[in-house]
DOBA-313442 format. One record per atom (N, C-alpha, C): atom name; residue in three letters; x, y, z. Coordinates in pm, whole numbers, plus 50000, padded with zeros to 5 digits. Layout:
<pts>
+------+-----+-------+-------+-------+
| atom | res |    xx |    yy |    zz |
+------+-----+-------+-------+-------+
|   CA | ALA |     X |     Y |     Z |
...
+------+-----+-------+-------+-------+
</pts>
This chain:
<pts>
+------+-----+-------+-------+-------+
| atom | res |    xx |    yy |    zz |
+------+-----+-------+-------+-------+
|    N | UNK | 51406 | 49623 | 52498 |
|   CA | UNK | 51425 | 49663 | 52360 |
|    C | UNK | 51386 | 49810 | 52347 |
|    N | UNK | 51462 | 49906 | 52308 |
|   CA | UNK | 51414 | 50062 | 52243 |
|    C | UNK | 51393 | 50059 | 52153 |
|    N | UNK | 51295 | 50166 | 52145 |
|   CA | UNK | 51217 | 50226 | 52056 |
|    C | UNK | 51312 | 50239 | 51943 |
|    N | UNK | 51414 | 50250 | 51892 |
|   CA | UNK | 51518 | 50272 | 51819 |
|    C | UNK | 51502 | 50117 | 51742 |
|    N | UNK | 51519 | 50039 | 51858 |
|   CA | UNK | 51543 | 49855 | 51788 |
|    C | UNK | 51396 | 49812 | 51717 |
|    N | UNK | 51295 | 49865 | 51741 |
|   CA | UNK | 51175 | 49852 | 51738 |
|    C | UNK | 51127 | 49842 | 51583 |
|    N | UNK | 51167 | 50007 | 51576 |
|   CA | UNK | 51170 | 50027 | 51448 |
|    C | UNK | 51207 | 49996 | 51341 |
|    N | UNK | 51382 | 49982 | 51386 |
|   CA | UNK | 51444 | 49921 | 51281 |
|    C | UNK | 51402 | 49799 | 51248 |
|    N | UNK | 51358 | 49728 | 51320 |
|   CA | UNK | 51291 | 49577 | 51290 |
|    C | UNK | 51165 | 49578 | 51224 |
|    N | UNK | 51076 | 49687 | 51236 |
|   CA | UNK | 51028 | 49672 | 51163 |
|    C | UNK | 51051 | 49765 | 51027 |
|    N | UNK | 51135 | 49808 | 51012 |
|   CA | UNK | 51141 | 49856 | 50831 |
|    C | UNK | 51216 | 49726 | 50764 |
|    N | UNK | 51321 | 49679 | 50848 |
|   CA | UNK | 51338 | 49536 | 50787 |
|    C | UNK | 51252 | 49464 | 50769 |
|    N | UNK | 51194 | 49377 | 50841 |
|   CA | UNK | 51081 | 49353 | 50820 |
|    C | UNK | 50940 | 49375 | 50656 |
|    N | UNK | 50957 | 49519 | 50691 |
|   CA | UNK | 50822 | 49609 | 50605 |
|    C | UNK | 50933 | 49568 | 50448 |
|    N | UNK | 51050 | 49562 | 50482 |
|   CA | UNK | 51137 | 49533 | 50357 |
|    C | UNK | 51082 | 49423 | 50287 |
|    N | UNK | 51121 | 49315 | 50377 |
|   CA | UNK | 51079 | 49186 | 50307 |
|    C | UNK | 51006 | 49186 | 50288 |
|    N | UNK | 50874 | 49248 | 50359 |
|   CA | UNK | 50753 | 49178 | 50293 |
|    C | UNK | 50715 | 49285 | 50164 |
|    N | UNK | 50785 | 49406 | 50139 |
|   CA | UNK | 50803 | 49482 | 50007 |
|    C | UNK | 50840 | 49360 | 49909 |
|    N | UNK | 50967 | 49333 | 49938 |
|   CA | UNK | 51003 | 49215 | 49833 |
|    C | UNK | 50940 | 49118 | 49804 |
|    N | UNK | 50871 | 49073 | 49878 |
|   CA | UNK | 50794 | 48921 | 49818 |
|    C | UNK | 50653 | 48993 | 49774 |
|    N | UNK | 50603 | 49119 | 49809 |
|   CA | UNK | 50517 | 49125 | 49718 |
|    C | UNK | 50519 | 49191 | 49572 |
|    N | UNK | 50650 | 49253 | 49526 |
|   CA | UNK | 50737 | 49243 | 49413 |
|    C | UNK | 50706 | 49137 | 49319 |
|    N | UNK | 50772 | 49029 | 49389 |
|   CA | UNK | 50804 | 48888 | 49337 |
|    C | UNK | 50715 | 48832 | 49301 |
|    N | UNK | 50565 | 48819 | 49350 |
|   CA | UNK | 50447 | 48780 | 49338 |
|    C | UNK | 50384 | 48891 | 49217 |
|    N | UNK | 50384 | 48985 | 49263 |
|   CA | UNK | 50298 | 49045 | 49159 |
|    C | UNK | 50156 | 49074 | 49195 |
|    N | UNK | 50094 | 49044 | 49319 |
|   CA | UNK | 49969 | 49014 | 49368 |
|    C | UNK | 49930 | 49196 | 49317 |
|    N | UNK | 49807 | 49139 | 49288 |
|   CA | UNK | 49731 | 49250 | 49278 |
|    C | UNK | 49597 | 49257 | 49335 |
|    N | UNK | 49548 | 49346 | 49344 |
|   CA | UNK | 49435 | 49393 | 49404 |
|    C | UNK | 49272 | 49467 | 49344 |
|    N | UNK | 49178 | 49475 | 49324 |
|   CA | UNK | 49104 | 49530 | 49323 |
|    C | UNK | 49075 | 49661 | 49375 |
|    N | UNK | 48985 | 49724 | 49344 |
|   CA | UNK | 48901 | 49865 | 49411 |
|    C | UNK | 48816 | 49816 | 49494 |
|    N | UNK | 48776 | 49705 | 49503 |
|   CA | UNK | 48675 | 49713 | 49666 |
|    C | UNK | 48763 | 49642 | 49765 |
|    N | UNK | 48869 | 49538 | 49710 |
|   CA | UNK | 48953 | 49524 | 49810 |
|    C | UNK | 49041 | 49655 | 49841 |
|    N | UNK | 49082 | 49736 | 49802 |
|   CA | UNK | 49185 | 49836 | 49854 |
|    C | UNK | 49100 | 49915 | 49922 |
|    N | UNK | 48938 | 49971 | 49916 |
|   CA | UNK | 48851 | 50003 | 50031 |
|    C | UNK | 48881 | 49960 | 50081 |
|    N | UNK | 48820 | 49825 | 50155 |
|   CA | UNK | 48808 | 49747 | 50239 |
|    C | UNK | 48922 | 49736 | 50293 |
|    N | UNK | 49057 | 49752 | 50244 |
|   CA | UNK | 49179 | 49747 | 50305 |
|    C | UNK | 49203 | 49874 | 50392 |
|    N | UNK | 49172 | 50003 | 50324 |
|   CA | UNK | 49167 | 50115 | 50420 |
|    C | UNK | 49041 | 50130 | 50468 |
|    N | UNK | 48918 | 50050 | 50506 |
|   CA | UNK | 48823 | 50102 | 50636 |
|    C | UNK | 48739 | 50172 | 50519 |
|    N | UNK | 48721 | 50238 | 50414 |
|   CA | UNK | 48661 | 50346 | 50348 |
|    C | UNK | 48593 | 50264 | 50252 |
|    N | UNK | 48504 | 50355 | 50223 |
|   CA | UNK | 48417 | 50293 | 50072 |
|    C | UNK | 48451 | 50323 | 49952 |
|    N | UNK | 48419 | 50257 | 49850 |
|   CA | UNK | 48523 | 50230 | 49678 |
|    C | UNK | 48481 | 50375 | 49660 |
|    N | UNK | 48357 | 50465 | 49681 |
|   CA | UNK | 48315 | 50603 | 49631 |
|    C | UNK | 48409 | 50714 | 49688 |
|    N | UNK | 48493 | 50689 | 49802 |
|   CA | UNK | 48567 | 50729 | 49889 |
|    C | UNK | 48684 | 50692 | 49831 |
|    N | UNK | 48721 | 50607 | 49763 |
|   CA | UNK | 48850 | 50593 | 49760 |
|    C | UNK | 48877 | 50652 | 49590 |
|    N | UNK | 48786 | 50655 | 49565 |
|   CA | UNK | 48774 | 50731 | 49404 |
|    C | UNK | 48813 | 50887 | 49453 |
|    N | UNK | 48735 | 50922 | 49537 |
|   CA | UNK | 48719 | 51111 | 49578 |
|    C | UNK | 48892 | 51070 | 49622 |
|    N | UNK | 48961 | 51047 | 49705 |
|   CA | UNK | 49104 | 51023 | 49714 |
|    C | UNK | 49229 | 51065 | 49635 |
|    N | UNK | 49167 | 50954 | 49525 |
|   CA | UNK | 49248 | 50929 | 49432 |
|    C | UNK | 49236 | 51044 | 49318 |
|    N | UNK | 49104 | 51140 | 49303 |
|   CA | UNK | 49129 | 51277 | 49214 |
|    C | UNK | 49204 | 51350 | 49331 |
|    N | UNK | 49230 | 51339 | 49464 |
|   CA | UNK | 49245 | 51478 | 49565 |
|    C | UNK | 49358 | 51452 | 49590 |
|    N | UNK | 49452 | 51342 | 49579 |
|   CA | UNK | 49599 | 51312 | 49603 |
|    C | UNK | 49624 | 51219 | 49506 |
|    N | UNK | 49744 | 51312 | 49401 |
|   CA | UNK | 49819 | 51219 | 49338 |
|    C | UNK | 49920 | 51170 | 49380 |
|    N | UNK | 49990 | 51169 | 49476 |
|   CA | UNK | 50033 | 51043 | 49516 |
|    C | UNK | 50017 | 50928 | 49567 |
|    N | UNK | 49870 | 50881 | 49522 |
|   CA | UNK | 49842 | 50782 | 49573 |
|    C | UNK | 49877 | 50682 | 49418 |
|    N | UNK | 49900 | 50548 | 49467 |
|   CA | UNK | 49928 | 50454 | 49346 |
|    C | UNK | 49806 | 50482 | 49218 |
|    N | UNK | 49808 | 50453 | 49170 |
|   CA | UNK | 49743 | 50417 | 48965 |
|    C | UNK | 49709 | 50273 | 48960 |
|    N | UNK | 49562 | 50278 | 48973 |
|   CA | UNK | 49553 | 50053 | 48888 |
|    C | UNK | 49619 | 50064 | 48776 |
|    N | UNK | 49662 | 49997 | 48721 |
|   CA | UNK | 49668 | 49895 | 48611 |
|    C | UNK | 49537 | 49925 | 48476 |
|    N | UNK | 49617 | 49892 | 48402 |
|   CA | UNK | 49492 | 49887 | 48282 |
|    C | UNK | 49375 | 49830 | 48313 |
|    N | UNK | 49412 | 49707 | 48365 |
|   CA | UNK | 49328 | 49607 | 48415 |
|    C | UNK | 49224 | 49659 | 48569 |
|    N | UNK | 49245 | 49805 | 48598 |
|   CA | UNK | 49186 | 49825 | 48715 |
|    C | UNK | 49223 | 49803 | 48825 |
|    N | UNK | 49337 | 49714 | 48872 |
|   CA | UNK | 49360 | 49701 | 48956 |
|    C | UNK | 49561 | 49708 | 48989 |
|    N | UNK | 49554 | 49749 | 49131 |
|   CA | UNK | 49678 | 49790 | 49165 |
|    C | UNK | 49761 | 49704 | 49189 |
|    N | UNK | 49905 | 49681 | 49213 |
|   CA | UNK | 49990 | 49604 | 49230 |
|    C | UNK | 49994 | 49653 | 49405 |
|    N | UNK | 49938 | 49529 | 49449 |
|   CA | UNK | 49975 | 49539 | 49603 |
|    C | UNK | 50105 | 49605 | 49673 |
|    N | UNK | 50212 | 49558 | 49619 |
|   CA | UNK | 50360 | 49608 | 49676 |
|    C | UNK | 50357 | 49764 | 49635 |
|    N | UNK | 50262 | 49795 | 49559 |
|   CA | UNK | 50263 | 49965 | 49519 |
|    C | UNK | 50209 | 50029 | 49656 |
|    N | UNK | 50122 | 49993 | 49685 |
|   CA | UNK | 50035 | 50033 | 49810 |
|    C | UNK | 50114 | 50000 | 49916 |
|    N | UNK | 50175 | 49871 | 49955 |
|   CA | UNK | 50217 | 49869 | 50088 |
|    C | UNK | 50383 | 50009 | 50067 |
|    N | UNK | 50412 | 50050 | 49965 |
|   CA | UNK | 50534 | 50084 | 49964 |
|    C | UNK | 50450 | 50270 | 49961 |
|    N | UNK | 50379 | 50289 | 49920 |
|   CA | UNK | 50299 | 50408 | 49952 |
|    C | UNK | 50258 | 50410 | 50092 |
|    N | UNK | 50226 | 50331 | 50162 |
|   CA | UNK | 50185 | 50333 | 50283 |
|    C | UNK | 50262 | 50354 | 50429 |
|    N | UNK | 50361 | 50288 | 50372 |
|   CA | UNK | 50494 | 50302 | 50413 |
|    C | UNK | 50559 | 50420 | 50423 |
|    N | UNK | 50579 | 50520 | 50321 |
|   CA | UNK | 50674 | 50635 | 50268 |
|    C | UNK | 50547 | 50712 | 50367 |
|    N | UNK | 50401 | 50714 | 50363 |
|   CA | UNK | 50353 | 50792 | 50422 |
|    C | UNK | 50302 | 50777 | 50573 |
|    N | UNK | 50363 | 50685 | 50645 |
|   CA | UNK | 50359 | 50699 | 50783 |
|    C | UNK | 50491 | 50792 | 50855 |
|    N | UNK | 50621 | 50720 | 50756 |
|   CA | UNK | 50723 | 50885 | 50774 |
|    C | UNK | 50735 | 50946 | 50766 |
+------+-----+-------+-------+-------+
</pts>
């Protein structure tokens, strides 16, 4: 398999699982989205004033998961 097939399988892939977390709606917290990137919630605050393109919680404080995996995504390319 090449590196070519590799990939493409996984953005398909990274697709679907974009879509079902759409569909769900799952959301997340601030100490889970630390804990999701390795960093601490005080760390992920300093972040979030130093890059606005990172996702926005919710009124409610917390982010829509499929926001993050689709940010995470756009920024490994």
């Amino acid at each position: 398999m090449t590196d070519a097939k590799i990939a493409e399988g996984f953005l398909i892939l990274a697709s679907a699982v974009q879509t079902m977390l759409q569909k769900s709606g799952t959301r997340i917290t601030r100490a889970e989205l630390a804990e999701r990137w390795g960093i601490h919630r005080n760390t992920l605050a300093t972040r979030l004033a130093a890059d606005k393109s990172l996702p926005r919680p919710g009124r409610d404080g917390k982010w829509l998961l499929s926001e993050i995996v689709e940010w995470e995504l756009h920024r490994r390319q």
